[in-house]
C-alpha positions as CSV (number, residue, x, y, z in Angstrom):
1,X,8.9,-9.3,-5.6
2,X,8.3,-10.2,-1.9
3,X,11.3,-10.8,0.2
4,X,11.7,-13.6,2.3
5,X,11.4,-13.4,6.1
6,X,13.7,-14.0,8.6
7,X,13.4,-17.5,10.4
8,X,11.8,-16.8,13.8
9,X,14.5,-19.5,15.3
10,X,17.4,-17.3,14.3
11,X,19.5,-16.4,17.3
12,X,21.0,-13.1,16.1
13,X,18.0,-11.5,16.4
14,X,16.4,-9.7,19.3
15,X,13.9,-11.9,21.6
16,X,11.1,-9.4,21.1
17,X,11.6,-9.9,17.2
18,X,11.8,-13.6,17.0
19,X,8.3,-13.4,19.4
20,X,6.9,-11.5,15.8
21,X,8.0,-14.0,13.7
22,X,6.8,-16.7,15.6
23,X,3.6,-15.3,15.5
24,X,3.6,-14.7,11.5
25,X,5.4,-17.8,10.6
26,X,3.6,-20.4,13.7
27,X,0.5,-19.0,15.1
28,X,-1.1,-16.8,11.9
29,X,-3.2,-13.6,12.8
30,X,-6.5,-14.7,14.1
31,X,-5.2,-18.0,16.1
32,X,-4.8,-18.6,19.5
33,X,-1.9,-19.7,21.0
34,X,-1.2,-20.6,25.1
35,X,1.1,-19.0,27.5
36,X,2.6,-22.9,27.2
37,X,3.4,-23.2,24.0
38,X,4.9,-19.5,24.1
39,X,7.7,-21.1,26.4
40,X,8.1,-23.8,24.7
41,X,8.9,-22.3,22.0
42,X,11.7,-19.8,23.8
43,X,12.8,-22.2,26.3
44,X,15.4,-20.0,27.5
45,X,14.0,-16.8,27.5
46,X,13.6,-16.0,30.9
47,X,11.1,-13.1,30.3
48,X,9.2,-14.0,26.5
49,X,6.0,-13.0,28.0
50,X,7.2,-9.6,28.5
51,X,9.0,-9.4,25.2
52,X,5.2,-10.3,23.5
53,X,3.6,-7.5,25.5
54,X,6.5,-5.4,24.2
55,X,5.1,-5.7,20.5
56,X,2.0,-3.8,21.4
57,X,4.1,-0.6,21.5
58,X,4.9,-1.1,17.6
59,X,0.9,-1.3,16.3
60,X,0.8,-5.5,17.3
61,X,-2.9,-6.4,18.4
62,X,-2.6,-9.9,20.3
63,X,-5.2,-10.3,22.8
64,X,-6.0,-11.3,26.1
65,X,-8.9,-12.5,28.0
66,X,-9.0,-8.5,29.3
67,X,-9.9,-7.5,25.9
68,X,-11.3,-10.8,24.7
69,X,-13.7,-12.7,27.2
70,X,-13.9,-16.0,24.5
71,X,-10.3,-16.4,25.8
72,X,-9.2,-18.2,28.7
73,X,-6.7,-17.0,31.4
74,X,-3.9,-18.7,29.9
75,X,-4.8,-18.0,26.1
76,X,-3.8,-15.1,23.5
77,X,-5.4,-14.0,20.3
78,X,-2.9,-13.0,17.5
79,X,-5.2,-10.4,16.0
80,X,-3.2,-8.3,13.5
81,X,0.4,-7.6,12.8
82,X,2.6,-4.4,13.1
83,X,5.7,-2.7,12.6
84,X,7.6,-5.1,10.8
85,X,10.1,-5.0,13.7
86,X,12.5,-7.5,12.6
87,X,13.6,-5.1,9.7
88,X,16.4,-3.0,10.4
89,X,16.1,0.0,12.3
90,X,12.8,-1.0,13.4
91,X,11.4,-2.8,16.7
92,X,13.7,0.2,19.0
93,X,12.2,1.5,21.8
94,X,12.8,5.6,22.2
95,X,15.3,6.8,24.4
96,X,13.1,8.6,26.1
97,X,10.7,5.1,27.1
98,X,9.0,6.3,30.3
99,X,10.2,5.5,33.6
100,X,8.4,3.8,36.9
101,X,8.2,7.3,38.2
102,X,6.7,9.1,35.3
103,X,3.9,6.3,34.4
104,X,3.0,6.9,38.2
105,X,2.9,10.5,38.1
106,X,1.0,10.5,34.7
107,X,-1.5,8.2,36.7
108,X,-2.2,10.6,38.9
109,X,-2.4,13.5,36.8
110,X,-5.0,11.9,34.8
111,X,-7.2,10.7,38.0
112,X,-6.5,7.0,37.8
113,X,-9.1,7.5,34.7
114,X,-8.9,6.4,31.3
115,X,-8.5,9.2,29.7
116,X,-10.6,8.0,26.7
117,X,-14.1,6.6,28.1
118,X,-13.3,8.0,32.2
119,X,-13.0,4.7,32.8
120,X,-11.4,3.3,36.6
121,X,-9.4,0.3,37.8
122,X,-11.6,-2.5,38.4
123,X,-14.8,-1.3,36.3
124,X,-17.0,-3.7,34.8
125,X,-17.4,-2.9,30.9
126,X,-21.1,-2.6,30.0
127,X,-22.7,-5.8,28.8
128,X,-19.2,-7.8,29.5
129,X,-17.6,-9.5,32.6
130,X,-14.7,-7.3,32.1
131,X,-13.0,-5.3,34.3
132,X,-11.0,-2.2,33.3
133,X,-7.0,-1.4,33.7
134,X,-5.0,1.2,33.4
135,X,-1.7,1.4,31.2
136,X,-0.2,4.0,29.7
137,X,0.1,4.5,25.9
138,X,2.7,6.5,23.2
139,X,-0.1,8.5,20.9
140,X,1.4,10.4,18.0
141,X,-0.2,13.5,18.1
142,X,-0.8,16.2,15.0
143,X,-0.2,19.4,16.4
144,X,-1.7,23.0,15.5
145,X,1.6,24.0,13.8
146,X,1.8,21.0,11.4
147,X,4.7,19.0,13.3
148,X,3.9,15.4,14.6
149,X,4.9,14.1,18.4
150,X,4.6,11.6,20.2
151,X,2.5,12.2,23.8
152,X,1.7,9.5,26.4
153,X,-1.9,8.7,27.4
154,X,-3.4,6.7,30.1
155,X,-6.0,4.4,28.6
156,X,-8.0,1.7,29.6
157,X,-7.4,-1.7,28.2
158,X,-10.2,-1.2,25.7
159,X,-9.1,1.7,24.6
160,X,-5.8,1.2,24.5
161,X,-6.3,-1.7,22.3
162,X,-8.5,0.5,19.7
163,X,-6.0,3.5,19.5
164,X,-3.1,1.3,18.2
165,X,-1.7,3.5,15.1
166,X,-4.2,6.4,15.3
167,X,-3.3,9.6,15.2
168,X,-4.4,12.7,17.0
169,X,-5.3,15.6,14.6
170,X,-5.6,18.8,16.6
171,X,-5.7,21.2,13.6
172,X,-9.3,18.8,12.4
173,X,-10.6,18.7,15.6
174,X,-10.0,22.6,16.7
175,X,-11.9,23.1,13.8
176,X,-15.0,20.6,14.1
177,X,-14.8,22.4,17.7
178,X,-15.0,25.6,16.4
179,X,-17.5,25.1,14.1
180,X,-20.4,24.0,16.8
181,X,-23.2,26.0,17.0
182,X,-22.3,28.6,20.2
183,X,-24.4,27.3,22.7
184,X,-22.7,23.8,22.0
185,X,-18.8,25.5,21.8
186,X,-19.8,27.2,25.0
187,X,-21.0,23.7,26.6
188,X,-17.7,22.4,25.5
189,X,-15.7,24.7,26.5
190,X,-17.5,24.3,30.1
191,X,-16.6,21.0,30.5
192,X,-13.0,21.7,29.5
193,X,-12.1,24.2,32.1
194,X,-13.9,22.0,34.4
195,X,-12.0,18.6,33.0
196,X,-14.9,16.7,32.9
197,X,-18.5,16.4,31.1
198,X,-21.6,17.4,33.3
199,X,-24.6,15.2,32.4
200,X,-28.3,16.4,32.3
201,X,-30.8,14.6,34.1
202,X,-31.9,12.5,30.8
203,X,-28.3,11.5,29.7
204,X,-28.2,10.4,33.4
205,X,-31.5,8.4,33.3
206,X,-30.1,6.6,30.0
207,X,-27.1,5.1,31.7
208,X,-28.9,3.9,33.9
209,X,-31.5,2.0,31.7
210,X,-28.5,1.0,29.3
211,X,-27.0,-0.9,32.7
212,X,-30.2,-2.6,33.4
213,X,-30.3,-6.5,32.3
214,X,-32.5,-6.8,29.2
215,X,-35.6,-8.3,30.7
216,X,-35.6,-5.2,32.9
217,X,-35.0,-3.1,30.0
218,X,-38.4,-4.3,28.0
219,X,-40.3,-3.5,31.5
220,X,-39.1,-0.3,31.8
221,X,-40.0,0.2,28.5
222,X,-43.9,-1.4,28.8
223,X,-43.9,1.1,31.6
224,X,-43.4,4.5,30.2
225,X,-46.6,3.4,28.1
């Protein structure tokens, strides 16, 4: 038997949870809503926008036009819900949320890359108009002695958008790694000590015919004929 949900209008509840129900109970996943109506419907929230972006930290997919190019500037996609934060002892950030200081210093420790795809501020995404930024994200993280964490990444807004609710299994990948062929552990283990992947002259020629328009690509093509 399903229980009933909270009404999205209730004032007891946290700004950041009514923002939920307001997208279960007014907008329904896949629908667009505008920055407009999202103050009109929290008149007196000074800072609902933040208290949306807030949900992405519990598993919440709503899109902007950085991940979604259909969208306009002043649009947002309600893709899929999350943690059902409105239930007790949900929707709380850790005490240990990170600070100004520590998102900058984790910023520079990974490069001002994403530490997913190596992607920089201000990047164009292949085949899209869209330009990369950098966040940081909480990634719960499977460790070789069987515990769980919780580890911050710095991700791109692509990627931070796919790893929502994934977990990172070190005991499976230490042993996919370990069970390459030697010459391709040994490649591997190059590019770790050197943090980052060397490409061969080929893989460097395909990324450059990949980025070519289409046209170009089916000339390029006629002319290795």
């Amino acid at each position: 038997m399903s229980t009933a949900l909270p009404s999205w209008q209730d004032s007891k509840l946290g700004t950041m949870k009514r923002a939920a129900l307001w997208l279960v109970q007014v907008v329904g996943e896949g629908n667009i809503f505008t920055k407009a109506q999202l103050r009109e419907a929290f008149p007196d929230v000074a800072q609902i926008d933040r208290r949306m972006r807030d949900l992405r930290d519990f598993g919440w997919k709503i899109d902007t036009k950085r991940e979604d190019i259909d969208l306009d500037a002043n649009e947002q996609r309600y893709v899929q819900r999350g943690e059902a934060v409105w239930e007790p002892g949900r929707g709380t950030r850790p005490k240990s949320a990170i600070t100004v200081n520590q998102r900058r210093e984790l910023l520079a420790a990974y490069g001002h890359k994403c530490s997913s795809c190596g992607a920089a501020p201000g990047d164009t995404y292949t085949d899209s108009d869209v330009t990369a930024q950098l966040d940081v994200a909480r990634r719960e993280v499977l460790q070789l002695d069987g515990t769980k964490a919780l580890r911050y990444v710095v991700e791109c807004n692509r990627c931070r958008v796919g790893g929502i609710g994934s977990t990172y299994d070190m005991p499976a990948l230490l042993a996919e790694a370990t069970s390459l062929p030697s010459l391709e552990l040994d490649i591997l283990k190059t590019w770790i000590n050197q943090d980052a992947r060397t490409f061969s002259a080929v893989e460097d020629l395909w990324a450059k015919y990949r980025a070519l328009p289409a046209e170009a690509r089916d000339s390029f093509r006629d002319g290795l004929k």
